[in-house]
C-alpha positions in Angstrom: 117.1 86.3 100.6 115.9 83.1 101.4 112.3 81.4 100.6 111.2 80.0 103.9 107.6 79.1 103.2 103.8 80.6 102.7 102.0 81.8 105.5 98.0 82.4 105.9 97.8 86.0 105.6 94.7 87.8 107.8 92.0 89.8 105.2 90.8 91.8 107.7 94.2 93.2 108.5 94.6 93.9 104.5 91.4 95.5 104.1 92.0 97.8 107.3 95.8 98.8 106.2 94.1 99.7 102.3 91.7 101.5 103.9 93.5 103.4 106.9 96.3 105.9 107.0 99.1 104.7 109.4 102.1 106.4 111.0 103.8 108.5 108.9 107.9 107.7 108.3 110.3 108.9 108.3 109.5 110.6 111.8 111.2 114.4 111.4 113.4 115.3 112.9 115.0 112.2 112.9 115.9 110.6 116.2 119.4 110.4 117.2 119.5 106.4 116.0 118.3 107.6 112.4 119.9 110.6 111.8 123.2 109.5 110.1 120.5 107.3 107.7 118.8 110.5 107.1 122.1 112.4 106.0 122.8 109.9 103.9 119.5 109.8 101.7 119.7 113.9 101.7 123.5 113.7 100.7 122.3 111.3 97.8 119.7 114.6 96.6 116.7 112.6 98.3 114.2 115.5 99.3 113.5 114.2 102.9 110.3 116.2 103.1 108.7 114.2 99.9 109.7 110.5 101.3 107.1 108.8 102.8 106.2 105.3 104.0 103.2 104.2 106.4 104.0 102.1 109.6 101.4 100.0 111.4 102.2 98.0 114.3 100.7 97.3 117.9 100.8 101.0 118.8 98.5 102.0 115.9 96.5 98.2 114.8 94.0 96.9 116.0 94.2 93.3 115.3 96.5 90.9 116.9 99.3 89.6 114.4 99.3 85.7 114.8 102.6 84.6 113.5 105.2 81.6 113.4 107.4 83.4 114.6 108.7 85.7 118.1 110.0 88.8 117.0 109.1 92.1 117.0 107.0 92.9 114.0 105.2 96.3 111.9 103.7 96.6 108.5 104.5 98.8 105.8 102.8 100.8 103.8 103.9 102.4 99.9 101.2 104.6 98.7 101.8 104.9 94.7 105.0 107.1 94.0 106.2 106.1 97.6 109.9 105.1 98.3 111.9 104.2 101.0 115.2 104.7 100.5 118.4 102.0 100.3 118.8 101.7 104.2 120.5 99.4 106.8 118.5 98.4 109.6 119.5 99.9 113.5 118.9 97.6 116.0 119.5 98.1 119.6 122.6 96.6 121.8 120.9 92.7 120.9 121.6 91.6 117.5 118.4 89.9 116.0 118.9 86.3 114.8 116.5 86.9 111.7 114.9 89.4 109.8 112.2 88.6 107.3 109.9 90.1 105.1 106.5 88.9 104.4 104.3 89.5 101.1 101.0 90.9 102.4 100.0 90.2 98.9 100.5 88.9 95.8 103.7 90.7 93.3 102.0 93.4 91.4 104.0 95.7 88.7 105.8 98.2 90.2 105.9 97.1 93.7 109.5 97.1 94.1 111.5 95.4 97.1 115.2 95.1 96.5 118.0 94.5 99.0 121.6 93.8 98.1 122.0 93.6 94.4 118.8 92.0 93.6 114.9 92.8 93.2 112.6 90.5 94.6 110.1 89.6 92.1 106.8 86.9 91.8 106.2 86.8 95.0 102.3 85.3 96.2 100.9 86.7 99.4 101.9 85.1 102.8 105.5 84.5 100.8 108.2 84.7 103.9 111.8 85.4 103.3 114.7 85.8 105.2 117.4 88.0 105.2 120.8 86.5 104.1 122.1 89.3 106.5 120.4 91.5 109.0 122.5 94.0 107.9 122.3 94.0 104.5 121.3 97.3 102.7 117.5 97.2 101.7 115.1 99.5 100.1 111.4 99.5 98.6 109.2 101.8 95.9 105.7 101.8 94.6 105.5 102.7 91.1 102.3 100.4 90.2 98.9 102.3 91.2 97.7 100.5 94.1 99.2 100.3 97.6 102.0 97.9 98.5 102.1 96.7 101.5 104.2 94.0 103.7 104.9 92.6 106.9 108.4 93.1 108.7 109.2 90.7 111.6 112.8 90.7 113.3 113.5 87.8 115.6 115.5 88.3 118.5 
């Protein structure tokens, strides 16, 4: 992953995703798309009844999401003890150009974000990166005791 630069973050939006539950992931029974992913993590002795993730995006937010960028775009939500499991994204039939991942806030202990073989660390909030690889194997954990949250956009 790539630093590209810091973006202006929107409180509101922060406060509201702290404060509100959001979709709950992974949807079960996976869809079609997600089930080999879904094998996968179970095959690994994941229990896919205790995973779970928040989404938020324009189905379920009520603020508009002004960014730098086009792309399609949802936030994510660890409660403490969450994890999403070591994944590769699915797109549809178009292959993005980009993916990134935006620090909603500031690196805390135990927020965990790693893709690859590395861990992204000492991040601020508003901190955009980009992929190396859209495809590249990605997951993310909360250990610390505070919700982690970030923003995922994926140009196409």
């Amino acid at each position: 992953m790539k630093f590209l630069k810091n973006i202006q973050i929107d409180h509101r939006a922060l406060d509201f995703m702290i404060k509100n539950t959001g979709s709950k992931r992974p949807v079960l029974p996976p869809a079609n798309y997600q089930k080999e992913t879904c094998e996968k993590w179970i095959a690994a002795g994941c229990d896919i009844n205790r995973l779970y993730w928040e989404s938020f995006s324009s189905d379920n937010f009520p603020f508009t999401v002004d960014l730098p960028f086009v792309g399609n775009w949802w936030f994510s939500k660890l409660l403490p003890g969450s994890v999403f499991p070591y994944h590769q994204d699915i797109y549809s039939s178009i292959e993005p150009k980009s993916r990134l991942w935006i620090a909603y806030q500031d690196y805390q202990p135990g927020h965990l974000f790693s893709y690859g073989d590395k861990v992204l660390t000492n991040y601020k909030q508003g901190d955009v990166f980009e992929f190396d690889d859209t495809a590249i194997s990605h997951g993310a954990a909360n250990c610390s005791l505070i919700p982690k949250i970030s923003l995922q956009v994926v140009i196409i």
